[in-house]
N, C-alpha and C positions, 0 to 999 in steps of 0.2 A: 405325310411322307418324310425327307429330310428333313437335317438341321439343317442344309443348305440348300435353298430354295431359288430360284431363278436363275440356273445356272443352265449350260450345254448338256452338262451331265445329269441334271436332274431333269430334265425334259427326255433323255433318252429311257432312263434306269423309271420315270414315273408311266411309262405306257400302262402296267399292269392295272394303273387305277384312271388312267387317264384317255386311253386307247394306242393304238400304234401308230407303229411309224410306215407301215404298211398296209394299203384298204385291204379288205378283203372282197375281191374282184367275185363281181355274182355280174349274171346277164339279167335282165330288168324285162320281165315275161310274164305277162296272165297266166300261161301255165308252168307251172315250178317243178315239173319235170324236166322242162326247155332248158331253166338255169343253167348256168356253163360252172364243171367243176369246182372247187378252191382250189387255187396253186398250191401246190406239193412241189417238195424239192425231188429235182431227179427226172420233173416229167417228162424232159427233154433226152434222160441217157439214151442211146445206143447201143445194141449187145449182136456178137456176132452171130451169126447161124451156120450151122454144120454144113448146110446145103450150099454156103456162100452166101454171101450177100451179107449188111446188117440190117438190124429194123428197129424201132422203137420199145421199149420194155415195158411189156406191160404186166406192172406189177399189180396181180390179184393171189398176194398173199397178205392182207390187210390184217388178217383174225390173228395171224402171226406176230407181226410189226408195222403197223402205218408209216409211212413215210412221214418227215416233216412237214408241216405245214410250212407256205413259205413264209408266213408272217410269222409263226413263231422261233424260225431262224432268226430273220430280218432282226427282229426283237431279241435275240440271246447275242448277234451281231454285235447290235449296239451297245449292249451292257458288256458286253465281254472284256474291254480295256477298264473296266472302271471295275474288274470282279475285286472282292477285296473278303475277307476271311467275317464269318457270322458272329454274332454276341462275344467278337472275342477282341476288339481294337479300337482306341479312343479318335484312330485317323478318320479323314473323310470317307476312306474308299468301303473300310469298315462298314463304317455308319448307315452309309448309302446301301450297301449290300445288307443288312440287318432290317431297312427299314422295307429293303422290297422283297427278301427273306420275306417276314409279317405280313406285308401286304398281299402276297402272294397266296398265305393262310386265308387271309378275308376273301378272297377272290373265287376262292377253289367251294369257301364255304357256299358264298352266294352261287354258287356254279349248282351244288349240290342242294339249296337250297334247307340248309340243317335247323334246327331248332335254336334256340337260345339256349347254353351251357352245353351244348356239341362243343366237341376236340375235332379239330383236324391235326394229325398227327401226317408227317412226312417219313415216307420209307423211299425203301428200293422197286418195288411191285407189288401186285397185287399177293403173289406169294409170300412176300416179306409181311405185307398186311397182314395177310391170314395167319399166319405165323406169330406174327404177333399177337394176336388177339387170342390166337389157342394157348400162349402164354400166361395170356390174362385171364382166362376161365376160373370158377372156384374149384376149389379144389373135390366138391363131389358132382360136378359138374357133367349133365347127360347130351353130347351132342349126336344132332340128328342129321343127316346129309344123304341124297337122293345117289342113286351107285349114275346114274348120270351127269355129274360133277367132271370139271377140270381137276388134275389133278393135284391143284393149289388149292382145293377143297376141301380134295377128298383124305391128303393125308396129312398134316399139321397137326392135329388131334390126339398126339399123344399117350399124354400125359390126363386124357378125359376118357370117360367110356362111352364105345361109337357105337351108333345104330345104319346100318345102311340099309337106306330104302330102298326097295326097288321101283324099275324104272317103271311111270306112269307111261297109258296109254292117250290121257286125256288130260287139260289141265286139270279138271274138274274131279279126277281121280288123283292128282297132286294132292292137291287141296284133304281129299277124303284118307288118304294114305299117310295123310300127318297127321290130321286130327286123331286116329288111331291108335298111329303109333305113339303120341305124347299122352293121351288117354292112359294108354295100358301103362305108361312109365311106372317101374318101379325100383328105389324109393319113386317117391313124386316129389319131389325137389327140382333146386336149378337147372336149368336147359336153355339150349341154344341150339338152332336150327340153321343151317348156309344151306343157302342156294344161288343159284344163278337167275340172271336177269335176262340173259340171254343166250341161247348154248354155241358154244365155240364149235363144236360139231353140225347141229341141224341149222343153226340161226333163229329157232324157234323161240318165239317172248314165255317166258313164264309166268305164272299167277302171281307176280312178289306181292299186290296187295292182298291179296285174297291171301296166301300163307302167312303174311304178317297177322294178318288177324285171327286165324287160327290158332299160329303158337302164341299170342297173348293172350287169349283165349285161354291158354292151359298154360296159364302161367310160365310160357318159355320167352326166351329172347331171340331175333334174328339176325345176321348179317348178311347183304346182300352180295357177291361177286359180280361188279358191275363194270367187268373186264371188257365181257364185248358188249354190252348193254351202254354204255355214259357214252360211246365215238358217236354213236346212231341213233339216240333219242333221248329225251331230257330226263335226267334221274331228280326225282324231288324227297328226298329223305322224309320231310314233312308229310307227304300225300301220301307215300308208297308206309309211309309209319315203320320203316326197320329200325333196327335200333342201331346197327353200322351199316356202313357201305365200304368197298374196296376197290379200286381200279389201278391202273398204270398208265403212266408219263407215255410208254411205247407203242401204247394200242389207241392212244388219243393224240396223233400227231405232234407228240413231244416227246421223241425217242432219245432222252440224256438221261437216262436209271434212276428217275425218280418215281413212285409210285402214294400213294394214298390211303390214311385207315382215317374215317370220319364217323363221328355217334355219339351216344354216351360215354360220359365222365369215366363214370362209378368202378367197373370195374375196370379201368386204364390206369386210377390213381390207387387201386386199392393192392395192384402186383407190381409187382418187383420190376426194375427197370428191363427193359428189354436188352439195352447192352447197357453194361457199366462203365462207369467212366466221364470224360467232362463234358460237359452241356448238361448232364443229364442231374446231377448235384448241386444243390444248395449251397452246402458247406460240410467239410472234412477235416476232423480235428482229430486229434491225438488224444485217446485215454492213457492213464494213468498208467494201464499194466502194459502199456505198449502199443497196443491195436491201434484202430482207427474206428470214428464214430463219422456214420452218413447220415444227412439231411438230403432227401431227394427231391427234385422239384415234383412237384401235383399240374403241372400244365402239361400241356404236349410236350417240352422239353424233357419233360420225364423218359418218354421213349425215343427221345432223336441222339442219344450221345454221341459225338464224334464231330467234326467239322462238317457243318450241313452240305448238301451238291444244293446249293444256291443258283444253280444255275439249270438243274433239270427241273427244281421247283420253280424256278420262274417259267420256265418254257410250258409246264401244265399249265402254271395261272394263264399265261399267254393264251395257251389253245384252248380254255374255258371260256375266255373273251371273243374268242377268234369264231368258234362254234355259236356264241350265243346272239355277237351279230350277226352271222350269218343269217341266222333264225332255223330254226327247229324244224317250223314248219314245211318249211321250201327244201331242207338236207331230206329230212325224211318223205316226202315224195319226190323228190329225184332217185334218190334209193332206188324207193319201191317199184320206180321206171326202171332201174337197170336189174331190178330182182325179177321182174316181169320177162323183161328181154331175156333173161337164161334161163330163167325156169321154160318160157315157151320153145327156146332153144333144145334145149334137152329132151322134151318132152316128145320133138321131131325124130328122135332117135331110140328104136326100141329095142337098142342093148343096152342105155343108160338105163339105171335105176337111182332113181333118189332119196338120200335117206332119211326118214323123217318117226319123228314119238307120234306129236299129233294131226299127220295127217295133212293132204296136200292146201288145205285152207287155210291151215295157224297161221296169225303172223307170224314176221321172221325180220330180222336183218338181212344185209346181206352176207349173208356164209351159208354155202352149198356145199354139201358132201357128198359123192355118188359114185360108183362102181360101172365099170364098163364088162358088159359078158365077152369073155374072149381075151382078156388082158389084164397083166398086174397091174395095178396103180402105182407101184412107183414105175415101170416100162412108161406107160401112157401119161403119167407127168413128167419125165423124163423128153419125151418128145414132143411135148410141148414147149418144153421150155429149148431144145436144141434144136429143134426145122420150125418153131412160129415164136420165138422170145417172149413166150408169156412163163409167169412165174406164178404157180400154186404149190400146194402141200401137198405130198402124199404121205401114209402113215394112221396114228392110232392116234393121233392128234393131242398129247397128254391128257386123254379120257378114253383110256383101256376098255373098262368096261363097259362103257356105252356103248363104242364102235362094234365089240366082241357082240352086243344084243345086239343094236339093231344090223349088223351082216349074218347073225344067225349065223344058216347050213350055208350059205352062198361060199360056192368053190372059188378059189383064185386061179383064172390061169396063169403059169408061172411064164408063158411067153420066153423070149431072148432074154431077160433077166426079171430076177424076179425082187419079190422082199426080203427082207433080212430074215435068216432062217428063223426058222419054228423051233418051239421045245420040243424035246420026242414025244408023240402022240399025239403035239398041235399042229392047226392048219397055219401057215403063214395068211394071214388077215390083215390086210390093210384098203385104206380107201384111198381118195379124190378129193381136197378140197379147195374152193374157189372161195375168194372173199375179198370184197374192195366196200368205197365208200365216200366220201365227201370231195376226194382228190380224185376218184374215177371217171376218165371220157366215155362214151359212149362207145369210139372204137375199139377201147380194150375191150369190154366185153362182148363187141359183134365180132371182134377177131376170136374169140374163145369161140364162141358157137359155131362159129364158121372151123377153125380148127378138130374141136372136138368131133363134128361130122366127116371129114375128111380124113379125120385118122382112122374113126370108126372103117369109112367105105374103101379107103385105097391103101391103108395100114402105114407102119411108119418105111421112111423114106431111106431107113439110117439103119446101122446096125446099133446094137449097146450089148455090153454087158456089166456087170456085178462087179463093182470095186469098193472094199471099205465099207460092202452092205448099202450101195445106192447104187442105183442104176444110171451108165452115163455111155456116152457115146463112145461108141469102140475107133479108138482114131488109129489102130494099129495095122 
């Protein structure tokens, strides 16, 4: 860690390798559904209701932005007096902040569980990742991407020629609809395949080992988007064999705009910096005719130029830690108890539709999507969120074309307000979606199915309409 060792401030700034300054509060149960939440910051807000009264927030927009963990606050708490600027100052506060900067690299690594000669490289999000990385492509470079992709997938790519698959109905149809498509590639040269680990739309897990093997197989490369995938179960670079992975600070309980590109070297060192500038240089000298001659670094520093957020990366390393004593096993069947409890919920109600690629067995996360017959989806989150203070998503969720296939022909009622208008000759199209996770009680989501039934049976309570293209409560 430090050069200065046994101090107040190197006990607080060394959590990342040493643990925190905070447990991580779990209930001690034979059965690991029983577990009690992790604290989340916020558990406690209040939010008013149109009908009067207040109640408690229950935030199930997780697929969106997780709240803080409350240990990875606690732990950016502590360090926060002692922040001091990255690889850039001979002071203590510097030094201290550089070394948990680093640390925080090893952290995220073993989090990920990478190979020996893996980068983890530090961005802004899982967008900035992918962005990056479609930087780094070679230049005749074929990439492959499923049309049911995030839209941090789907459009990055440039400056590569793109193949979009269409959407499987099977994973086992994934699987057969790459090997295909990299089959037929022509030239037959370099290739790169993303996909997702888990979809932000249905929750559904995808094949990532199974399509890893494939496109090496045909001699392609893969990166995973493991946006919603790394909150809700263990990503192992090693096992799953991709060749990147990508996620964000915000969807893993450490919402300060740090996010994640981890893999192979090779082609990270072999392009051009991703922003230019200092951290990211060697050395910069003056030629003769004037110019200027660059030395780039070859480590991650290569792509982090600028003054690092030393402090959203620490808050990932934090909630790497935070997650992984928890243990895996016990997060993920807690889960699958509150994915139970709404999926049966929903299922009580036979104007919900839910929307799913493979099918109501696939595994999933928790993120639910679904249409109500009778009602827009942004009206009916809307009223959710203004007569029961629960908060979801309604929308195309930035996966256009996924949402567009699986709602098909399904009409929207445009109800008291509706979605943001249509192009001429489109339907306006939007969904429902619901998402929580390690921070979630129980009673957020029985108040969601209790909710949802009630709006269904007795309709809303409230008037709204259409301002700014969302739907809100008419206070007029």
């Amino acid at each position: 860690m430090s050069a200065y060792p046994n101090t107040a401030v190197e006990t607080a700034a060394a959590t990342v390798a040493t643990g925190s300054a905070t447990e991580c509060v779990t209930t001690e149960s034979a059965d690991p559904c029983c577990a009690a939440p992790l604290p989340v910051l916020g558990r406690d807000v209040t939010v008013p209701l149109v009908t009067g009264g207040e109640v408690t927030y229950a935030a199930l927009d997780y697929a969106a932005s997780a709240p803080a963990l409350q240990r990875v606050w606690d732990d950016v708490a502590a360090y926060a007096p002692y922040y001091g600027s990255v690889h850039r100052g001979a002071g203590y506060l510097s030094q201290l902040s550089t070394d948990l900067f680093e640390n925080s690299r090893v952290t995220v690594a073993e989090f990920l569980d990478c190979r020996p000669g893996d980068q983890v490289v530090f961005t802004r999000s899982t967008t900035d990742s992918l962005n990056l990385l479609a930087s780094a492509v070679p230049a005749d470079c074929q990439v492959f991407v499923f049309e049911t992709e995030h839209h941090a997938s789907l459009l990055p790519w440039k400056d590569a020629r793109v193949t979009y698959l269409n959407a499987p109905r099977t994973p086992a149809q994934a699987v057969e609809t790459l090997e295909r498509a990299l089959a037929d590639r022509d030239p037959y040269g370099p290739a790169l395949v993303c996909v997702t680990g888990a979809s932000n739309v249905t929750g559904e897990l995808w094949p990532v080992k199974e399509l890893a093997a494939a496109a090496h197989a045909h001699g392609a490369r893969i990166v995973l988007d493991a946006a919603q995938l790394a909150p809700h179960h263990p990503v192992s670079v090693r096992e799953l064999d991709v060749d990147w992975v990508a996620f964000s600070g915000h969807k893993l309980y450490a919402p300060f705009g740090s996010g994640v590109l981890a893999g192979r070297s090779d082609w990270l060192q072999d392009a051009d910096p991703y922003l230019a500038g200092g951290g990211a240089s060697r050395k910069v000298a003056r030629r003769a005719d004037g110019g200027v001659d660059v030395e780039w670094h070859t480590t991650a520093a290569r792509h982090e130029a600028g003054s690092p957020n030393v402090i959203g990366v620490y808050s990932i390393a934090s909630a790497c830690k935070a997650l992984t004593e928890a243990g895996f096993d016990q997060l993920v069947a807690r889960e699958q108890h509150l994915i139970e409890t709404v999926r049966a919920g929903l299922a009580e109600v036979p104007e919900v539709r839910v929307l799913s690629l493979f099918g109501d067995d696939a595994p999933r996360v928790g993120v639910i999507s679904f249409v109500v017959e009778g009602w827009n989806s942004s009206h009916f989150a809307a009223a959710l969120s203004a007569e029961y203070g629960i908060g979801v998503r309604d929308g195309l969720f930035c996966a256009h074309p996924l949402v567009r296939t699986l709602l098909g022909s399904d009409p929207q009622d445009p109800g008291e307000c509706g979605a943001p208008e249509a192009e001429p000759g489109e339907r306006s199209l939007n969904a429902i979606r619901v998402s929580f996770g390690a921070g979630t009680p129980d009673e957020h989501v029985e108040r969601f199915v209790g909710a949802v039934k009630e709006l269904v049976r007795d309709g809303a309570q409230w008037k709204y309409r259409t301002e700014d293209g969302r739907c809100v409560p008419d206070r007029g």
